[in-house]
mmCIF entry with sequence, helices, sheets and N, C-alpha, C, O atoms, coordinates in Angstrom:
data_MODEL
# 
_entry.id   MODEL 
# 
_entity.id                         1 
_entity.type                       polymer 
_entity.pdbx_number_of_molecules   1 
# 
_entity_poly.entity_id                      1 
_entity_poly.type                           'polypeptide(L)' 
_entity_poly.nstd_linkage                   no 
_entity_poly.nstd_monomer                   no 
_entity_poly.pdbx_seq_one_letter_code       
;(UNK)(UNK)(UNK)(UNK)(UNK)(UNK)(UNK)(UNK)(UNK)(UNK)(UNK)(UNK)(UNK)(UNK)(UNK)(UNK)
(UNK)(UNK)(UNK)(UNK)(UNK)(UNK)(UNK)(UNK)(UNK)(UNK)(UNK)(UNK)(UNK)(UNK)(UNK)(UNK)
(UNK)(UNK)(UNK)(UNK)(UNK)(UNK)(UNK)(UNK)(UNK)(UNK)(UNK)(UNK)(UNK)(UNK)(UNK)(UNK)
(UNK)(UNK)(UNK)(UNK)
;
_entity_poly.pdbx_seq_one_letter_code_can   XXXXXXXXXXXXXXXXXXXXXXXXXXXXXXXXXXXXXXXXXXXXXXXXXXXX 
_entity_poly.pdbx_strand_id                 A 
# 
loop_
_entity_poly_seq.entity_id 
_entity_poly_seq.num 
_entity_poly_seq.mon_id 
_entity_poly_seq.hetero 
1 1  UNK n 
1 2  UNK n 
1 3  UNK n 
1 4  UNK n 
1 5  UNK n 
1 6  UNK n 
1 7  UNK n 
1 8  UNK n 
1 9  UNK n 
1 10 UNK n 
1 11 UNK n 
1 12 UNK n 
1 13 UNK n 
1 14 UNK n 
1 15 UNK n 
1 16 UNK n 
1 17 UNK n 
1 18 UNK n 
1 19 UNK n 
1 20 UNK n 
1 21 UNK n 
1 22 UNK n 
1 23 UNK n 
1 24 UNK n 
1 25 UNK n 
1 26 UNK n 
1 27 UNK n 
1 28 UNK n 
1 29 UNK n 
1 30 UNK n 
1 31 UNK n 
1 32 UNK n 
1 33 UNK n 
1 34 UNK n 
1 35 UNK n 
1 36 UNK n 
1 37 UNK n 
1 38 UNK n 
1 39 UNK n 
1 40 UNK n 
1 41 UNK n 
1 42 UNK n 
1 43 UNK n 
1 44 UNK n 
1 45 UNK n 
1 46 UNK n 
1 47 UNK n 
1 48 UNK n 
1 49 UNK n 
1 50 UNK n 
1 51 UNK n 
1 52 UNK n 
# 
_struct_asym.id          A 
_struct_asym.entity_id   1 
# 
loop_
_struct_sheet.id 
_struct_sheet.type 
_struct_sheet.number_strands 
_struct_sheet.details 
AA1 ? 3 ? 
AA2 ? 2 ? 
# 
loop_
_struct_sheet_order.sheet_id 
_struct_sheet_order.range_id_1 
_struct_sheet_order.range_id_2 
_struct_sheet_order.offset 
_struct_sheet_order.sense 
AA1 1 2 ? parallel 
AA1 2 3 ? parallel 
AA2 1 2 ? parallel 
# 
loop_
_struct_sheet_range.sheet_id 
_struct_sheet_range.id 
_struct_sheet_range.beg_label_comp_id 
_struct_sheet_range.beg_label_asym_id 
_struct_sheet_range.beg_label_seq_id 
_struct_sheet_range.pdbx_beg_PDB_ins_code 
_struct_sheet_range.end_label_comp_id 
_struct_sheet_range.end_label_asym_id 
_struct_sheet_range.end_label_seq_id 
_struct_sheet_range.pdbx_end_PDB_ins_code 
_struct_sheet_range.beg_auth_comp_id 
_struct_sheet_range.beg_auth_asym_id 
_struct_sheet_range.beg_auth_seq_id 
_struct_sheet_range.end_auth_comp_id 
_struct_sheet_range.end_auth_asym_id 
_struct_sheet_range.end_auth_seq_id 
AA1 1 UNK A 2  ? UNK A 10 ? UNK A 2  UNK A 10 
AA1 2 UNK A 26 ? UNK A 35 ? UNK A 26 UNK A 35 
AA1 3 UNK A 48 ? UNK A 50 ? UNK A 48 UNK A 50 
AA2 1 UNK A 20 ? UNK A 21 ? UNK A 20 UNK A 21 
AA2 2 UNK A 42 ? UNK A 43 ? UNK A 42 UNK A 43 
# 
loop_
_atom_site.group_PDB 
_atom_site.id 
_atom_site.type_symbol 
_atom_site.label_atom_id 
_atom_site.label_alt_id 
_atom_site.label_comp_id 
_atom_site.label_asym_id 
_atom_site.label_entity_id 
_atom_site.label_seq_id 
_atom_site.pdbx_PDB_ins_code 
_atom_site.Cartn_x 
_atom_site.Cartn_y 
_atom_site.Cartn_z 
_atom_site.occupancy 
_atom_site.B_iso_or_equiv 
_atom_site.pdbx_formal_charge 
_atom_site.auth_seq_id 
_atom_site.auth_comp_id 
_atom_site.auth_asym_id 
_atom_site.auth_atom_id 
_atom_site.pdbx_PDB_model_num 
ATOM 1   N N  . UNK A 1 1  ? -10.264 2.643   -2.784 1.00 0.00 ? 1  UNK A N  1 
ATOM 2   C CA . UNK A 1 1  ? -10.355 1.486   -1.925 1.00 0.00 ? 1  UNK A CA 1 
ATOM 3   C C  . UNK A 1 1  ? -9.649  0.321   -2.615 1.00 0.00 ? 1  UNK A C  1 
ATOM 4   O O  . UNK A 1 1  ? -9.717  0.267   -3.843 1.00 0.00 ? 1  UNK A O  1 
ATOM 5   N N  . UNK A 1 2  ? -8.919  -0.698  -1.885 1.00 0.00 ? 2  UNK A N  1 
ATOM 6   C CA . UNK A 1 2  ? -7.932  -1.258  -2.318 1.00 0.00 ? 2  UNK A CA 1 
ATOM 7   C C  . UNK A 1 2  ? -8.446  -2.887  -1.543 1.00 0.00 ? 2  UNK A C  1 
ATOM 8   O O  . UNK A 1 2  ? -7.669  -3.390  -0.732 1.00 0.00 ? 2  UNK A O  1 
ATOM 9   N N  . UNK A 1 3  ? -9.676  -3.547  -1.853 1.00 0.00 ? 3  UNK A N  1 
ATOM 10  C CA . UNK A 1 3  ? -10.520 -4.598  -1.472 1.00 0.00 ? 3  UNK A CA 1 
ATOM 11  C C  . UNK A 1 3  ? -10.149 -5.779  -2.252 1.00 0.00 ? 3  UNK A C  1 
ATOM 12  O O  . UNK A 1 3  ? -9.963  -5.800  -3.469 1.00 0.00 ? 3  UNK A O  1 
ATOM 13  N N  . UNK A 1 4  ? -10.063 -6.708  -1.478 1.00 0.00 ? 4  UNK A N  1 
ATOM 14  C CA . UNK A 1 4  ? -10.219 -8.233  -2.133 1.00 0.00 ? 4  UNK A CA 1 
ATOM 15  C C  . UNK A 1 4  ? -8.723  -8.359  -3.029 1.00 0.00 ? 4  UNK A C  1 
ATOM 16  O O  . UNK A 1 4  ? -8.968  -8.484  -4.229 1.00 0.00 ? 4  UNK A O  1 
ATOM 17  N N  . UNK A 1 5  ? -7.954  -8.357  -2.867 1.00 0.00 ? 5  UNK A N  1 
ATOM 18  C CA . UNK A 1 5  ? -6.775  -8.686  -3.835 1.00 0.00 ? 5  UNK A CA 1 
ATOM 19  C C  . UNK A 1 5  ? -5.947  -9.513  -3.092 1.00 0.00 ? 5  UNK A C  1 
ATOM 20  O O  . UNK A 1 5  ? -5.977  -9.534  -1.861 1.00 0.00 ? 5  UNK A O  1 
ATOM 21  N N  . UNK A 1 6  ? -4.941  -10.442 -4.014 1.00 0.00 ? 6  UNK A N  1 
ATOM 22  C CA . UNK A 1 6  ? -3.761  -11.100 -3.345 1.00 0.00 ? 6  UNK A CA 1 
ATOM 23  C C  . UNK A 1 6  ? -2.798  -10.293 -2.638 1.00 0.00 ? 6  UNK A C  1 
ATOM 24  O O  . UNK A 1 6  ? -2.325  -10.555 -1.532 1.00 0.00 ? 6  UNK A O  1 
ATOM 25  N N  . UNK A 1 7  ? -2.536  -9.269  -3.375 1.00 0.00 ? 7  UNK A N  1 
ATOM 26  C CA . UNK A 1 7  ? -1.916  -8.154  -2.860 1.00 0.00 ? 7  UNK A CA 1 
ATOM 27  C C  . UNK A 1 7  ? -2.376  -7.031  -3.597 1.00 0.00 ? 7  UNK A C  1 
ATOM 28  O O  . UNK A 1 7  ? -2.544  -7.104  -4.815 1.00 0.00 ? 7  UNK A O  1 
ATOM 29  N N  . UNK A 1 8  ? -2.586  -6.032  -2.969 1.00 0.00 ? 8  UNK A N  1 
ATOM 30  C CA . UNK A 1 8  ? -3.293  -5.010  -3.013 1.00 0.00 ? 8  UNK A CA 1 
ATOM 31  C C  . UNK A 1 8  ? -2.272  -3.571  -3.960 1.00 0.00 ? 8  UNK A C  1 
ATOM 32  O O  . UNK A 1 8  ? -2.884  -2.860  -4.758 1.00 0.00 ? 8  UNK A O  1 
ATOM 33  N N  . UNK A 1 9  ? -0.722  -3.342  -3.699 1.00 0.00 ? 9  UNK A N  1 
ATOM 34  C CA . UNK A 1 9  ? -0.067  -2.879  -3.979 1.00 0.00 ? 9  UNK A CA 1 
ATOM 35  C C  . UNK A 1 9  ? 1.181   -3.152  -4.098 1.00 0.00 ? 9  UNK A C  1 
ATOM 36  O O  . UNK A 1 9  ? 1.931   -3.098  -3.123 1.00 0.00 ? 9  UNK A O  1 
ATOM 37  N N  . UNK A 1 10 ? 1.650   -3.528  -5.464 1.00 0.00 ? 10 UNK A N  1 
ATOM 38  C CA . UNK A 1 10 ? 3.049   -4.223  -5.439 1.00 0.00 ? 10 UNK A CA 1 
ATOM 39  C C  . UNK A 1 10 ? 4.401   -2.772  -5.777 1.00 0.00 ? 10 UNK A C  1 
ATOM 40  O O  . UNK A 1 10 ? 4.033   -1.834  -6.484 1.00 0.00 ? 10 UNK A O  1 
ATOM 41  N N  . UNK A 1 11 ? 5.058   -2.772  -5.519 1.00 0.00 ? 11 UNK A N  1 
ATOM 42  C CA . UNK A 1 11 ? 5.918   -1.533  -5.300 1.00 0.00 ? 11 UNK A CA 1 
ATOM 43  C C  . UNK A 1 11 ? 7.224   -2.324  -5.952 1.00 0.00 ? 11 UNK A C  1 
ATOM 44  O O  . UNK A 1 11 ? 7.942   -2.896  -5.132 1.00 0.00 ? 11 UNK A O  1 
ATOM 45  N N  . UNK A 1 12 ? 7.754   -2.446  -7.924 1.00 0.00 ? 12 UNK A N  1 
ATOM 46  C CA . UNK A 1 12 ? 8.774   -3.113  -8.029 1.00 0.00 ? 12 UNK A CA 1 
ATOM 47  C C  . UNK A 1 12 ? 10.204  -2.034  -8.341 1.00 0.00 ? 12 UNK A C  1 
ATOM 48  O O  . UNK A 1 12 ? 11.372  -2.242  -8.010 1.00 0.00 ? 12 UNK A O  1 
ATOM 49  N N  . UNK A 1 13 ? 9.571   -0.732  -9.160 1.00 0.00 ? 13 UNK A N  1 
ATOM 50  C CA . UNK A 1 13 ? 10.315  0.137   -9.342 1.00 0.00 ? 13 UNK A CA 1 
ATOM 51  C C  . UNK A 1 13 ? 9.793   1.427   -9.233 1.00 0.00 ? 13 UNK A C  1 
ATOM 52  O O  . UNK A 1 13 ? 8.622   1.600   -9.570 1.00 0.00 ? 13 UNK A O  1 
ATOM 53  N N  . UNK A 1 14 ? 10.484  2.399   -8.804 1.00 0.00 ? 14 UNK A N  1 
ATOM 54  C CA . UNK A 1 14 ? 9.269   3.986   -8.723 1.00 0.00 ? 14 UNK A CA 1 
ATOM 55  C C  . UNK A 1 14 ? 11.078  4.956   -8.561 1.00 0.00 ? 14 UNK A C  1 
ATOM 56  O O  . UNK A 1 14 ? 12.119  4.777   -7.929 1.00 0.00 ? 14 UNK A O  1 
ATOM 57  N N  . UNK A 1 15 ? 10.478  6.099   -9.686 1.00 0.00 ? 15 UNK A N  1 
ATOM 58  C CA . UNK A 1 15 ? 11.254  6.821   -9.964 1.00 0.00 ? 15 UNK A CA 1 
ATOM 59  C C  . UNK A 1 15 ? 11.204  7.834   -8.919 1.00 0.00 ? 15 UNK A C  1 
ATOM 60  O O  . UNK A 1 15 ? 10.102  7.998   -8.394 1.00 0.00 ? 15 UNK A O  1 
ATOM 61  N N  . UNK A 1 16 ? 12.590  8.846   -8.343 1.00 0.00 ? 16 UNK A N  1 
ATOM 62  C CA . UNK A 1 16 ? 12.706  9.745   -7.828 1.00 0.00 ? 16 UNK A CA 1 
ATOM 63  C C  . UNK A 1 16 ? 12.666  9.093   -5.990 1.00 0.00 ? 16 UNK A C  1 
ATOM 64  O O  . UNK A 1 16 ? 12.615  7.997   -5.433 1.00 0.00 ? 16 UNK A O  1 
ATOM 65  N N  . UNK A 1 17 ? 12.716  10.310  -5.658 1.00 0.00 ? 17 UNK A N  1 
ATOM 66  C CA . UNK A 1 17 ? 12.823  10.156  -3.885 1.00 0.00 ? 17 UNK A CA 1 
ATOM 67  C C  . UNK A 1 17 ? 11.970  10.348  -3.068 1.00 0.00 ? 17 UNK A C  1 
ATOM 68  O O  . UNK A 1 17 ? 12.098  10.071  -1.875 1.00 0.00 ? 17 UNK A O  1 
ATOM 69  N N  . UNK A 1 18 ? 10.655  11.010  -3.746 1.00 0.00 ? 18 UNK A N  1 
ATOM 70  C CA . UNK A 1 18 ? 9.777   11.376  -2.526 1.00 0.00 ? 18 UNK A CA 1 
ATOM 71  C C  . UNK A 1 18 ? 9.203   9.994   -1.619 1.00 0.00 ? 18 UNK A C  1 
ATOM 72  O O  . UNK A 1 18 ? 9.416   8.845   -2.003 1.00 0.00 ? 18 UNK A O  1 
ATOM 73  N N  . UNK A 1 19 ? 8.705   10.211  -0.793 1.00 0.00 ? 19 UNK A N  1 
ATOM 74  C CA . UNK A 1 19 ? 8.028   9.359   -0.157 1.00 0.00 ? 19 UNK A CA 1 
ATOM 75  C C  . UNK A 1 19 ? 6.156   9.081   -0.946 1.00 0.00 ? 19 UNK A C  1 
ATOM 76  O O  . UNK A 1 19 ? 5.382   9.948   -1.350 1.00 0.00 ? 19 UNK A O  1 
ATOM 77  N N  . UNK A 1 20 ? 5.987   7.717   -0.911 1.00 0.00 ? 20 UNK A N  1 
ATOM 78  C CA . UNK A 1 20 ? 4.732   7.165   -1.550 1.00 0.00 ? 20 UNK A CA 1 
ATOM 79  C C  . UNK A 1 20 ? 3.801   7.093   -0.501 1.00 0.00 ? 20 UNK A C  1 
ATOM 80  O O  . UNK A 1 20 ? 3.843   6.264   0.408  1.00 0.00 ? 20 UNK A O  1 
ATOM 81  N N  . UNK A 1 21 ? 2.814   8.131   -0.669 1.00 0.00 ? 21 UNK A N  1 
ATOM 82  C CA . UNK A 1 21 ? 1.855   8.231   0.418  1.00 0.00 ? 21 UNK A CA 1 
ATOM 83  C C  . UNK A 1 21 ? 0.414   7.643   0.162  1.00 0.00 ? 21 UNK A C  1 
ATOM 84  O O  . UNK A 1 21 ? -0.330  7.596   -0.817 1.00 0.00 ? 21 UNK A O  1 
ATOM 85  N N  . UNK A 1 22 ? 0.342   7.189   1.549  1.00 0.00 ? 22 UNK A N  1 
ATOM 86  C CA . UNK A 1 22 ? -1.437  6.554   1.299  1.00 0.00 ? 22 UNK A CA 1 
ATOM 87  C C  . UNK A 1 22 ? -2.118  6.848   2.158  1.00 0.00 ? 22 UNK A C  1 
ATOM 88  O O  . UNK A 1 22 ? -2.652  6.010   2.884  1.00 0.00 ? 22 UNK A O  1 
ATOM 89  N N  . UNK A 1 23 ? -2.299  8.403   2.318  1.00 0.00 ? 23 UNK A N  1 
ATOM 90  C CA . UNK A 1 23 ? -2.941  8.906   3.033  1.00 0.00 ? 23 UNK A CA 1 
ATOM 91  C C  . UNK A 1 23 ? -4.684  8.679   2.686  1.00 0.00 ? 23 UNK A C  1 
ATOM 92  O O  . UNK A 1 23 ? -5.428  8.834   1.718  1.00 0.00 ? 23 UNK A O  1 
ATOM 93  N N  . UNK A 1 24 ? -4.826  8.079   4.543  1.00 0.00 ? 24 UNK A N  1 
ATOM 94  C CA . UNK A 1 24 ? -6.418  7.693   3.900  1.00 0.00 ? 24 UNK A CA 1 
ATOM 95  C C  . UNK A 1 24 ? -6.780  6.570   3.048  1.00 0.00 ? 24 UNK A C  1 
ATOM 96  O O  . UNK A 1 24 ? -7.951  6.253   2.840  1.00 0.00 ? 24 UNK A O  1 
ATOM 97  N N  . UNK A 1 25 ? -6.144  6.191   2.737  1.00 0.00 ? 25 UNK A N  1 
ATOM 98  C CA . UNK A 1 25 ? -6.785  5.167   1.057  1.00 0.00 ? 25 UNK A CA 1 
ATOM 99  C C  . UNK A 1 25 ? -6.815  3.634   2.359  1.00 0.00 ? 25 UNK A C  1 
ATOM 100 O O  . UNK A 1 25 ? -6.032  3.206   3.206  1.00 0.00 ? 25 UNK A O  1 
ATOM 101 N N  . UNK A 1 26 ? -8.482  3.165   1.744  1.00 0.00 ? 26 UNK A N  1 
ATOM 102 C CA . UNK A 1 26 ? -8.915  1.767   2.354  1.00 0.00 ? 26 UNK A CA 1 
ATOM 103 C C  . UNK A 1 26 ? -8.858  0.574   2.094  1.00 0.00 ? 26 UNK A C  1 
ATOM 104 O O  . UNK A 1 26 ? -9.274  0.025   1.074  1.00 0.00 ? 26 UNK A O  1 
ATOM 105 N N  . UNK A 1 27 ? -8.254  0.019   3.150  1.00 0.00 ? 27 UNK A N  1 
ATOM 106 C CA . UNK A 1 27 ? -7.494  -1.554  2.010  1.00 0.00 ? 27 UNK A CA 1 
ATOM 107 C C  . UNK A 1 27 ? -8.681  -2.514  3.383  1.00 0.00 ? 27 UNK A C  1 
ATOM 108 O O  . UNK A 1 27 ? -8.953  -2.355  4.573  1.00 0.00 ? 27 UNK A O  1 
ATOM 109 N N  . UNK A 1 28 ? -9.035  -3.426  2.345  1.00 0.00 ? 28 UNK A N  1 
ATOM 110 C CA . UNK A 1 28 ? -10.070 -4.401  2.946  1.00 0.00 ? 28 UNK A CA 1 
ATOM 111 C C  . UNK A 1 28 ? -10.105 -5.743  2.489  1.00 0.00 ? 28 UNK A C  1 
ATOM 112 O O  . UNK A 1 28 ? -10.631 -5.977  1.400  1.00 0.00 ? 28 UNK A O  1 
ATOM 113 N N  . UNK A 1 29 ? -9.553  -6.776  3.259  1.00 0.00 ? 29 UNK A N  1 
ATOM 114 C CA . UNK A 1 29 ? -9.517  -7.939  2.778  1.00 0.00 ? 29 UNK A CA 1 
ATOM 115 C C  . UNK A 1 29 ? -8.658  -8.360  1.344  1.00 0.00 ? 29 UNK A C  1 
ATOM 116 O O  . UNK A 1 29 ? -8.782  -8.888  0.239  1.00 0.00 ? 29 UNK A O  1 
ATOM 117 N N  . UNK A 1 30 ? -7.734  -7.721  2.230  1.00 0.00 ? 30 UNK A N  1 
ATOM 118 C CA . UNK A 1 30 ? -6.495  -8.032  1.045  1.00 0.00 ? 30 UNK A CA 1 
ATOM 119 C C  . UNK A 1 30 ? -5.854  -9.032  1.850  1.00 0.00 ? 30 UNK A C  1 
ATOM 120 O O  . UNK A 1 30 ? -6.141  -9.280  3.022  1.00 0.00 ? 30 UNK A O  1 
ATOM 121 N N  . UNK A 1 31 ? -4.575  -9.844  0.850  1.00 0.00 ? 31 UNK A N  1 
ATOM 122 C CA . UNK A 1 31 ? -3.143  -10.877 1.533  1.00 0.00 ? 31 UNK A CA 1 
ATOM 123 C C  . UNK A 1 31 ? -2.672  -10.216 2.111  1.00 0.00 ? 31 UNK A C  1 
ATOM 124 O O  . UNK A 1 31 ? -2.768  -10.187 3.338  1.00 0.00 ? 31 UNK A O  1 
ATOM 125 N N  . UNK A 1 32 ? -1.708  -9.126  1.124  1.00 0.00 ? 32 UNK A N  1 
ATOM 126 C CA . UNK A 1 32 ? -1.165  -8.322  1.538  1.00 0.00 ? 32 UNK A CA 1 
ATOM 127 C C  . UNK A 1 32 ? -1.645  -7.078  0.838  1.00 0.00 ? 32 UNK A C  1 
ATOM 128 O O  . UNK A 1 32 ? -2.064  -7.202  -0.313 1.00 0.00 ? 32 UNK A O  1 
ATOM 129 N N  . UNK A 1 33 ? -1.627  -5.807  1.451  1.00 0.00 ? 33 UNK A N  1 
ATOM 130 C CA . UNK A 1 33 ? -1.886  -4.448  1.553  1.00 0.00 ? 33 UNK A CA 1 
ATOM 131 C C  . UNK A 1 33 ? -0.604  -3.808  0.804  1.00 0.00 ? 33 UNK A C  1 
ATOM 132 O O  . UNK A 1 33 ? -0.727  -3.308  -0.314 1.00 0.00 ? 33 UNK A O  1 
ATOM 133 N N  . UNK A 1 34 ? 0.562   -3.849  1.444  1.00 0.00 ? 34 UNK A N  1 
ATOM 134 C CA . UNK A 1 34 ? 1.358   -3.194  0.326  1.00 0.00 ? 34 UNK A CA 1 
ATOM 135 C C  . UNK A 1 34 ? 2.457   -4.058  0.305  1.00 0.00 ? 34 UNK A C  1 
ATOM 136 O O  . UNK A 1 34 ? 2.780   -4.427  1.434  1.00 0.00 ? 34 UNK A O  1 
ATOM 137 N N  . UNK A 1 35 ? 3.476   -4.722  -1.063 1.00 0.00 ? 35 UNK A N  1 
ATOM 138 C CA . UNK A 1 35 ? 4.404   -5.077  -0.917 1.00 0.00 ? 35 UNK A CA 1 
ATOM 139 C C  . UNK A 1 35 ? 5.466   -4.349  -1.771 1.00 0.00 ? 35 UNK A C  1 
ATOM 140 O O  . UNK A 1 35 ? 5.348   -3.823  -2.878 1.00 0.00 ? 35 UNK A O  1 
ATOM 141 N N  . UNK A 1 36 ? 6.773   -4.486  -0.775 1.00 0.00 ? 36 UNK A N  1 
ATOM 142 C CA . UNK A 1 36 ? 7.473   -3.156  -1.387 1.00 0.00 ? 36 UNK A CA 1 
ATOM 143 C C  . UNK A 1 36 ? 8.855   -3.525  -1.707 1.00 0.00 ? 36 UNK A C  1 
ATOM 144 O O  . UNK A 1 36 ? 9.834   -2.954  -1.226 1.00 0.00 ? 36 UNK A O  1 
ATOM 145 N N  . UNK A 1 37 ? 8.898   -4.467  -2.508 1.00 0.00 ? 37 UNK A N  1 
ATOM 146 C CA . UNK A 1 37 ? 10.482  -5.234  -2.730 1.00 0.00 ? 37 UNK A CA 1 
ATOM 147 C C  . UNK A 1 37 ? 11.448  -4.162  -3.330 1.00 0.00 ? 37 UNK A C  1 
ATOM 148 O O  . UNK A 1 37 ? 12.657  -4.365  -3.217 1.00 0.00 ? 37 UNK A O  1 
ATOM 149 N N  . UNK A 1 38 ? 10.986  -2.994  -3.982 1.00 0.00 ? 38 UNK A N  1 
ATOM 150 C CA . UNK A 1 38 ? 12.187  -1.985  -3.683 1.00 0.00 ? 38 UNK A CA 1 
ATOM 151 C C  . UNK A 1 38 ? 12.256  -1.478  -3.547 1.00 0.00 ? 38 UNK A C  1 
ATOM 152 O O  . UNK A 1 38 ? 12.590  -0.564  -4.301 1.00 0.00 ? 38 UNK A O  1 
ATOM 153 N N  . UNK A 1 39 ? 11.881  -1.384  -1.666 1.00 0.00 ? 39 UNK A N  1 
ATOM 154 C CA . UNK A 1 39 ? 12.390  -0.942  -0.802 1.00 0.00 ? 39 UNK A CA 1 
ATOM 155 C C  . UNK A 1 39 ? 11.697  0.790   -0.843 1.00 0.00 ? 39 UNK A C  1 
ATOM 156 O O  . UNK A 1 39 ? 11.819  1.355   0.244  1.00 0.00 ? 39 UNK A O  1 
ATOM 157 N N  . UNK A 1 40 ? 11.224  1.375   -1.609 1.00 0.00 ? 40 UNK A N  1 
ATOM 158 C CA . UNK A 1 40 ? 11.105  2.725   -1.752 1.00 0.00 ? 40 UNK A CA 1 
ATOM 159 C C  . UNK A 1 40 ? 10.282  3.241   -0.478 1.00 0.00 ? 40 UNK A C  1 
ATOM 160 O O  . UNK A 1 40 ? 9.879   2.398   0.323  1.00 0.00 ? 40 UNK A O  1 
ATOM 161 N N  . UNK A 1 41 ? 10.116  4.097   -0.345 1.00 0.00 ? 41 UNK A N  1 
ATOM 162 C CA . UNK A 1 41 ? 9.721   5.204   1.030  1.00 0.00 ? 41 UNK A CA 1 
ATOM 163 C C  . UNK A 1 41 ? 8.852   5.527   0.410  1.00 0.00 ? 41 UNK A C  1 
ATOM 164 O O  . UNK A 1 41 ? 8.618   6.290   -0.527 1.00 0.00 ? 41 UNK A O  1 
ATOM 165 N N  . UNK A 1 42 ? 7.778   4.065   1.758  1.00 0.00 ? 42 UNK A N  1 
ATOM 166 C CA . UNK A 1 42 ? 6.362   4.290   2.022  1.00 0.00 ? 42 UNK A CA 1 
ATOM 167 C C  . UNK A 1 42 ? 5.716   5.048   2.889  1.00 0.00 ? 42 UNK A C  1 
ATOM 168 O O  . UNK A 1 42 ? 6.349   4.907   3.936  1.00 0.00 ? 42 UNK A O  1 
ATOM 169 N N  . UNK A 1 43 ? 4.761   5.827   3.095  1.00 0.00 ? 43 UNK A N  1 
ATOM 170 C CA . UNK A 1 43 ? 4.216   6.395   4.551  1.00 0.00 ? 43 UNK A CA 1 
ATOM 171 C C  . UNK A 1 43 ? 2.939   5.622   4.573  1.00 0.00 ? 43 UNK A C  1 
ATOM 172 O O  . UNK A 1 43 ? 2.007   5.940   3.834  1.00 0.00 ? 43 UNK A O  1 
ATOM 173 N N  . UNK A 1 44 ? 2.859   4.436   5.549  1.00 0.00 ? 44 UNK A N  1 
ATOM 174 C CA . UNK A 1 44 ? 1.523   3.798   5.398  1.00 0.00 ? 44 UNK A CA 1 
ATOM 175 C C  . UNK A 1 44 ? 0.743   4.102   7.039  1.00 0.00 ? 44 UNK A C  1 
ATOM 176 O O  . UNK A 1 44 ? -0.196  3.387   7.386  1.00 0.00 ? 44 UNK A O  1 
ATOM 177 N N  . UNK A 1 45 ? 1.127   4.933   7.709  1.00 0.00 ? 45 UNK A N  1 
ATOM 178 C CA . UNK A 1 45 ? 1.253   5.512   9.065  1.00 0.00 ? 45 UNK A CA 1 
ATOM 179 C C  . UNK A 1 45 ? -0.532  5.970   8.910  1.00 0.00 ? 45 UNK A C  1 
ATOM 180 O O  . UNK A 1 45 ? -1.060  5.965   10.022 1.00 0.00 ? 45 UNK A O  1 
ATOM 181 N N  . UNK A 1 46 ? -1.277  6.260   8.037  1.00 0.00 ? 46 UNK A N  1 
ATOM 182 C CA . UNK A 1 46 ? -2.467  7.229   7.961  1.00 0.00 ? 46 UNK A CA 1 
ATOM 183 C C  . UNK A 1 46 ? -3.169  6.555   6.812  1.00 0.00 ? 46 UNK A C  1 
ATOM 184 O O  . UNK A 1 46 ? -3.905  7.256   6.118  1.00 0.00 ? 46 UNK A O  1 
ATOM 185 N N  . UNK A 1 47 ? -3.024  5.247   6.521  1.00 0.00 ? 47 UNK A N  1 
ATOM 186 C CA . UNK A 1 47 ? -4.082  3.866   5.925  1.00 0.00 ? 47 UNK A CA 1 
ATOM 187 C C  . UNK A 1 47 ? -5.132  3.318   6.967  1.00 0.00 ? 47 UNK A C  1 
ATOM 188 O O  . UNK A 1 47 ? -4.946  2.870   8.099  1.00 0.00 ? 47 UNK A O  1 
ATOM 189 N N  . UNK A 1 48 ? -6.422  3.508   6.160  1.00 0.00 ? 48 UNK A N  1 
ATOM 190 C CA . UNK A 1 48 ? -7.414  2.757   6.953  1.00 0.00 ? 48 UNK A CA 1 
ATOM 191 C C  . UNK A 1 48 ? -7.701  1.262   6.549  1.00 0.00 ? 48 UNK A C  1 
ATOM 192 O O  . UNK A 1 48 ? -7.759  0.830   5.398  1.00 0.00 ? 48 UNK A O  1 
ATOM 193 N N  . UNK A 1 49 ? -7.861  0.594   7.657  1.00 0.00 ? 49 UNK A N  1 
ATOM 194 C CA . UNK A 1 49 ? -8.428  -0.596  7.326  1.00 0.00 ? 49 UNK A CA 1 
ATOM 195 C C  . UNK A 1 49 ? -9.324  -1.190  7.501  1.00 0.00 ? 49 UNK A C  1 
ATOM 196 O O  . UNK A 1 49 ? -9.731  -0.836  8.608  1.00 0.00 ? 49 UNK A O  1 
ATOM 197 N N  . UNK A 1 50 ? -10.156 -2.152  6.988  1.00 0.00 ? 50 UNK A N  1 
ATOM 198 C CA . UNK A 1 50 ? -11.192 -2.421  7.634  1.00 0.00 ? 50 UNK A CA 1 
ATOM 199 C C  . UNK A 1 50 ? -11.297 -4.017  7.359  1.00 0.00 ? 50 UNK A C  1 
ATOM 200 O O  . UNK A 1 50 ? -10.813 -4.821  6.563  1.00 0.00 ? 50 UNK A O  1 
ATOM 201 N N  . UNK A 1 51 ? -12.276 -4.035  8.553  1.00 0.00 ? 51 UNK A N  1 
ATOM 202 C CA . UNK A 1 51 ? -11.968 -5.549  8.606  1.00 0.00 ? 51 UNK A CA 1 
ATOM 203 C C  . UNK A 1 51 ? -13.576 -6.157  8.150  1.00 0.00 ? 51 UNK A C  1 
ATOM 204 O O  . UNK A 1 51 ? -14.630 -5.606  8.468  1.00 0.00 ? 51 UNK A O  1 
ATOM 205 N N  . UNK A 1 52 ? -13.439 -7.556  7.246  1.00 0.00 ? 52 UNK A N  1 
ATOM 206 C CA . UNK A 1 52 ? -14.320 -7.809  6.634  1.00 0.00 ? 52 UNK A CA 1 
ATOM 207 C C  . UNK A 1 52 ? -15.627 -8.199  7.022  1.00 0.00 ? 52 UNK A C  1 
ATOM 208 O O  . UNK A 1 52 ? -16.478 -8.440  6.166  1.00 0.00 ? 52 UNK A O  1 
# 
């Protein structure tokens, strides 16, 4: 669970090509939930959220 943060997931460098999955994983009362300045291949399609 990924609760209460300014931002919850910062994304600055990540090695290789697969896609970064967050399958399932609960973000709650975050700024932001994921930020992804490079650019890498997120699947955030199957993130729960909940509201506070």
């Amino acid at each position: 669970m990924y609760e209460d943060n300014g931002t919850a997931v910062r994304i600055a460098a990540m090695p290789g090509t697969e896609t970064l999955d967050f399958n399932n994983c609960v973000f709650r009362g975050n700024g932001v939930n994921v930020e992804n300045a490079a650019g890498y291949a997120v699947d955030l399609s199957q993130i729960v959220t909940v509201e506070n």
